[in-house]
C-alpha positions as a LaTeX table, in Angstrom:
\begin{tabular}{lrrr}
\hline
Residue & $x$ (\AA) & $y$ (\AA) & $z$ (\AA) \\
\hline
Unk1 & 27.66 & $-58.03$ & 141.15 \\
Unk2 & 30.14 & $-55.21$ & 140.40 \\
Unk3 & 30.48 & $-54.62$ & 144.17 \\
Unk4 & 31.37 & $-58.30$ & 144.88 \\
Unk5 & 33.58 & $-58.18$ & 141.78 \\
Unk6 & 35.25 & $-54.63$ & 143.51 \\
Unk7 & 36.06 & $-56.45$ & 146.73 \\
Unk8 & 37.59 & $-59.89$ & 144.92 \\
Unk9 & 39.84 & $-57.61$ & 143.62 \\
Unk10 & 40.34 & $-55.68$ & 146.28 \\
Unk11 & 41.26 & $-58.74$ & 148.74 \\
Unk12 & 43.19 & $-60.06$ & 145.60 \\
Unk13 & 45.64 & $-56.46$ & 145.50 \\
Unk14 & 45.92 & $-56.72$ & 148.94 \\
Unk15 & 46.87 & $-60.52$ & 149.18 \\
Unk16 & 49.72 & $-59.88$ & 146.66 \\
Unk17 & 48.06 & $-61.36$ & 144.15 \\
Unk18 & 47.77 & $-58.26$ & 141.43 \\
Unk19 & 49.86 & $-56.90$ & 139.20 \\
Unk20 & 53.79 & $-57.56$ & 139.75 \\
Unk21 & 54.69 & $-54.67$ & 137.98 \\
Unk22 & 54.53 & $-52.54$ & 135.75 \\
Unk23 & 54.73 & $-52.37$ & 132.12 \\
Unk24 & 57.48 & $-49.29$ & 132.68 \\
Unk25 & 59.24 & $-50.87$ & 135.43 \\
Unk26 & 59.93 & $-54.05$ & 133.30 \\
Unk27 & 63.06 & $-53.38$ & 131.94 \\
Unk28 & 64.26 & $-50.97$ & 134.83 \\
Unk29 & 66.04 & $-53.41$ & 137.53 \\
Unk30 & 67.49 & $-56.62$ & 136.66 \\
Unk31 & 66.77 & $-59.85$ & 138.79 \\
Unk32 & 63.63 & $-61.20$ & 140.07 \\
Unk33 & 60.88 & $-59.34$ & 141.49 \\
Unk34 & 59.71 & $-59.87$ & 144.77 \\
Unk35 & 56.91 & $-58.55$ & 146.59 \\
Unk36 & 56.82 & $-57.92$ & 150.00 \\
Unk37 & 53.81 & $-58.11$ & 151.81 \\
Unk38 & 52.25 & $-55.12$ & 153.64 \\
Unk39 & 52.87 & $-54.68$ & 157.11 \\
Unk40 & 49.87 & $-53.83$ & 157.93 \\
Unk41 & 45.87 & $-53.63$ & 156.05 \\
Unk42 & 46.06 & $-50.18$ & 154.20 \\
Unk43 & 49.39 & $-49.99$ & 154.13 \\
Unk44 & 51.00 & $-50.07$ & 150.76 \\
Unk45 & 53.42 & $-53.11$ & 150.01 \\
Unk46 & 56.77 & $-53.24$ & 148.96 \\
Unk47 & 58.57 & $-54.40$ & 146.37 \\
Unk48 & 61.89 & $-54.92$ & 145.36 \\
Unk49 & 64.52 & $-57.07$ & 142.88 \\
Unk50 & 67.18 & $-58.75$ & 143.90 \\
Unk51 & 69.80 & $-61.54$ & 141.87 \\
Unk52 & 67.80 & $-64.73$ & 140.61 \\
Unk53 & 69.16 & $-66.86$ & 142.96 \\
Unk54 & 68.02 & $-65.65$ & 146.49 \\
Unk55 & 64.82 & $-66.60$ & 148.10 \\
Unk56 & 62.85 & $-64.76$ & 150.84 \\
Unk57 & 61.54 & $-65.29$ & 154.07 \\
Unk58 & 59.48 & $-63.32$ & 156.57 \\
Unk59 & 59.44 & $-62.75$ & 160.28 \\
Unk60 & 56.72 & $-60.52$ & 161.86 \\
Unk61 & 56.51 & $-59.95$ & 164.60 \\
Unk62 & 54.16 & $-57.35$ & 167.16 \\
Unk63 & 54.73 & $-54.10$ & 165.00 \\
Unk64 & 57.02 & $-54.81$ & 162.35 \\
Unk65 & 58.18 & $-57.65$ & 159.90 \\
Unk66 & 61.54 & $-58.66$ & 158.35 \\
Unk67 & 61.77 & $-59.65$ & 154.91 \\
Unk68 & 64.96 & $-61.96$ & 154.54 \\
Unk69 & 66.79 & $-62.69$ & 151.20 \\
Unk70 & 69.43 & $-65.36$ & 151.39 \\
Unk71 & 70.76 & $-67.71$ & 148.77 \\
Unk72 & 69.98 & $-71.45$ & 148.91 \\
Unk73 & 72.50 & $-73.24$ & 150.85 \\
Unk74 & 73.31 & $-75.72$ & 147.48 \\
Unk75 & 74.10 & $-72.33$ & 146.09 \\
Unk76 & 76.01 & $-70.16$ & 148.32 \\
Unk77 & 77.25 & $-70.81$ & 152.42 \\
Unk78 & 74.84 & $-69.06$ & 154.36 \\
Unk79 & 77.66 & $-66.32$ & 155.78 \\
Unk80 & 78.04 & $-65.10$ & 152.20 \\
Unk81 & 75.67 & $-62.22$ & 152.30 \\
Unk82 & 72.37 & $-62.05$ & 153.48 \\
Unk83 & 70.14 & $-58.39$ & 152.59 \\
Unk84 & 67.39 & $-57.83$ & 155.37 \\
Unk85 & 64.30 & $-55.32$ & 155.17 \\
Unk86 & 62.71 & $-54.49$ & 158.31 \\
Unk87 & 59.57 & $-52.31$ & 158.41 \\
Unk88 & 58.30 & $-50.89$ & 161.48 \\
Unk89 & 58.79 & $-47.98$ & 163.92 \\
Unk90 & 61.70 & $-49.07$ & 166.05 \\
Unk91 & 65.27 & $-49.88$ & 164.23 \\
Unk92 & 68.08 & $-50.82$ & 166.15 \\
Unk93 & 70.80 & $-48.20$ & 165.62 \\
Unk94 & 73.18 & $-48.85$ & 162.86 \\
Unk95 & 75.82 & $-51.39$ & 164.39 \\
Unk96 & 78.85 & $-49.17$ & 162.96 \\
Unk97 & 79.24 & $-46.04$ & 160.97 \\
Unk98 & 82.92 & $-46.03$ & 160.44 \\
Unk99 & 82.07 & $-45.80$ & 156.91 \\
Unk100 & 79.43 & $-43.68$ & 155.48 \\
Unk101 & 78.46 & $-43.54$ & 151.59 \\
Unk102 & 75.17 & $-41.50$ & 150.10 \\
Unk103 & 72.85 & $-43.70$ & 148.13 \\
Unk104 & 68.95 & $-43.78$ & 146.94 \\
Unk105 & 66.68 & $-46.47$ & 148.31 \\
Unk106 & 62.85 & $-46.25$ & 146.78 \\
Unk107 & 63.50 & $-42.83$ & 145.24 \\
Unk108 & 64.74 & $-41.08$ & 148.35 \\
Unk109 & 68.60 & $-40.43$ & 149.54 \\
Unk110 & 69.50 & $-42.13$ & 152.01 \\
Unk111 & 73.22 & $-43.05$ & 153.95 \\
Unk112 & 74.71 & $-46.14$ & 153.77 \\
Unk113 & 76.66 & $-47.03$ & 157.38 \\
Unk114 & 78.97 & $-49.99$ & 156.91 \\
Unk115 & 82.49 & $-51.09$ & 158.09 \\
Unk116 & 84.46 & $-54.36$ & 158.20 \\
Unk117 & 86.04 & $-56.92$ & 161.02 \\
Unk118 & 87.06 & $-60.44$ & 161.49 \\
Unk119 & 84.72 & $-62.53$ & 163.14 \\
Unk120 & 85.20 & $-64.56$ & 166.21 \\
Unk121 & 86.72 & $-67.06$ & 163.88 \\
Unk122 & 88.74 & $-65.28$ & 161.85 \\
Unk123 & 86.35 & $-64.39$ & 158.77 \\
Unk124 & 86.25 & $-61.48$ & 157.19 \\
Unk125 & 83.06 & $-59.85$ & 157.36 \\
Unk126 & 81.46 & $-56.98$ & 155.29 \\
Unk127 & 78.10 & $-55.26$ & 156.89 \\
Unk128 & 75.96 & $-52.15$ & 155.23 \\
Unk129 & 72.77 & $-50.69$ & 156.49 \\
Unk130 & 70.30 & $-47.63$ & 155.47 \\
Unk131 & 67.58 & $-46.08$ & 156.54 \\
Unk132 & 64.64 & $-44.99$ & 154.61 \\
Unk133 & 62.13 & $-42.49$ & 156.79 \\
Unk134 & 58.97 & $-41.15$ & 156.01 \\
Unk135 & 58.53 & $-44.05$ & 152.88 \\
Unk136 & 54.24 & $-44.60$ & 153.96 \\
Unk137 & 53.52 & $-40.85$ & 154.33 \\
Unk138 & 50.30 & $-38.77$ & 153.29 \\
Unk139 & 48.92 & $-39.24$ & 150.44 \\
Unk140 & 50.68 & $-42.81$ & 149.48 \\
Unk141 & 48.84 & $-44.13$ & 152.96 \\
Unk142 & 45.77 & $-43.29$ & 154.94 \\
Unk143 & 46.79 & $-45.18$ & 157.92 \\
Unk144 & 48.10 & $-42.33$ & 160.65 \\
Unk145 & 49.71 & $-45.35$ & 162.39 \\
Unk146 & 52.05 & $-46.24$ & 159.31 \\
Unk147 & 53.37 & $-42.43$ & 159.42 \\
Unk148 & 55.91 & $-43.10$ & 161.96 \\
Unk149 & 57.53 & $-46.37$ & 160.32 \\
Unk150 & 60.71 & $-46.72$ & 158.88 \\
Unk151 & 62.53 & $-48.76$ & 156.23 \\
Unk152 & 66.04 & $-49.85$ & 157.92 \\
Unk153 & 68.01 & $-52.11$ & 155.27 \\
Unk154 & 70.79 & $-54.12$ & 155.63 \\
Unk155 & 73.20 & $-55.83$ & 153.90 \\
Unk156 & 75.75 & $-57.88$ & 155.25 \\
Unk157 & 78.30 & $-61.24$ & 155.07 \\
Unk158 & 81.89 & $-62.62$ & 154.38 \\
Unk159 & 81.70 & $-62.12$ & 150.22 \\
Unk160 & 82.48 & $-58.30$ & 149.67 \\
Unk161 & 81.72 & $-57.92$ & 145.91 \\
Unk162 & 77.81 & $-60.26$ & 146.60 \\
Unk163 & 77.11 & $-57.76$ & 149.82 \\
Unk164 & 77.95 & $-54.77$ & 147.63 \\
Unk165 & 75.37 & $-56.30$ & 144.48 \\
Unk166 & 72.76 & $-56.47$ & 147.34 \\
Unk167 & 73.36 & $-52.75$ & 148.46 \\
Unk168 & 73.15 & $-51.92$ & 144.43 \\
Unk169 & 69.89 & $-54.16$ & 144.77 \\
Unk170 & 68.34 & $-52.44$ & 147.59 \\
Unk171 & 68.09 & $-49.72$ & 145.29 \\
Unk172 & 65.39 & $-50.66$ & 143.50 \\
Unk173 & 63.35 & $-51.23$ & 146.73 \\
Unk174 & 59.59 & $-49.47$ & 145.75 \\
Unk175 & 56.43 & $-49.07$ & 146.70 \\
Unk176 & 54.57 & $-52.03$ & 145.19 \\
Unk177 & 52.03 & $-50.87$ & 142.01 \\
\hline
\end{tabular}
């Protein structure tokens, strides 16, 4: 019985259905938690909190998956700022790094690349990205396939000072307890 009991709760961790976090990191970042599921069995999840009033989504896809965080459209236009997390082994390369700004994402430093433009129809347009490497090493992971993958987020959309709360968001992306 304790071994079926083990592997319920087992399956249960792994499904995202334990813990959401800790009683230490309670208090530590504002806005809802979310967790983001693993991208692959025995590799650890994520987790991260953003403002109350953005929901995920999820694309996966062979090798990697992209969390999505966008507010509903009653709440926000679409275009206003949209935070992506993609997990895997191939980013694309940083669309601009006419700006450049140190920053921590999950405990490690990390550079944020960013610059503005007008859009093909005249919008102004704000866009951020990072890049977290080496996140699922030894000992946190005993896959030797998640060694090589890499956290690449971005932030981006026409409402400077909600792009920028993301970016201060992103920092409390974590390995999920």
């Amino acid at each position: 019985m304790i071994c079926r009991s083990l592997i319920l709760a087992v399956a249960l961790l792994a499904a995202g259905c334990g813990p959401s976090r800790s009683d230490a990191e309670a208090g530590r970042w504002p806005g809802r938690l979310h967790r983001l599921p693993p991208w692959r069995t025995g590799v650890p999840a994520l987790a991260i909190n953003l403002p109350d009033d953005y929901d995920k989504g999820l694309r996966a896809g062979e090798g990697f998956m992209v969390h999505l965080f966008r507010r509903p459209p009653e709440k926000a236009p679409a275009d206003s700022a949209t935070l992506v997390v993609y997990v895997g082994r191939h980013p694309r390369e940083a669309r601009s790094k006419a700006l450049a700004e140190p920053g921590r994402i999950a405990g490690r430093e990390v550079t944020w690349f960013g610059d503005a433009w007008r859009d093909e129809g005249g919008r102004q347009m704000y866009h951020a990205e990072a890049y977290v490497w080496g996140l699922f090493g030894w000992p946190r992971c005993w896959r030797a396939d998640a060694q090589g993958l890499v956290v690449h987020v971005m932030a981006w959309g026409t409402d400077q000072r909600e792009v920028e709360r993301l970016m201060a968001a992103a920092e409390s992306l974590r390995l999920a307890p």
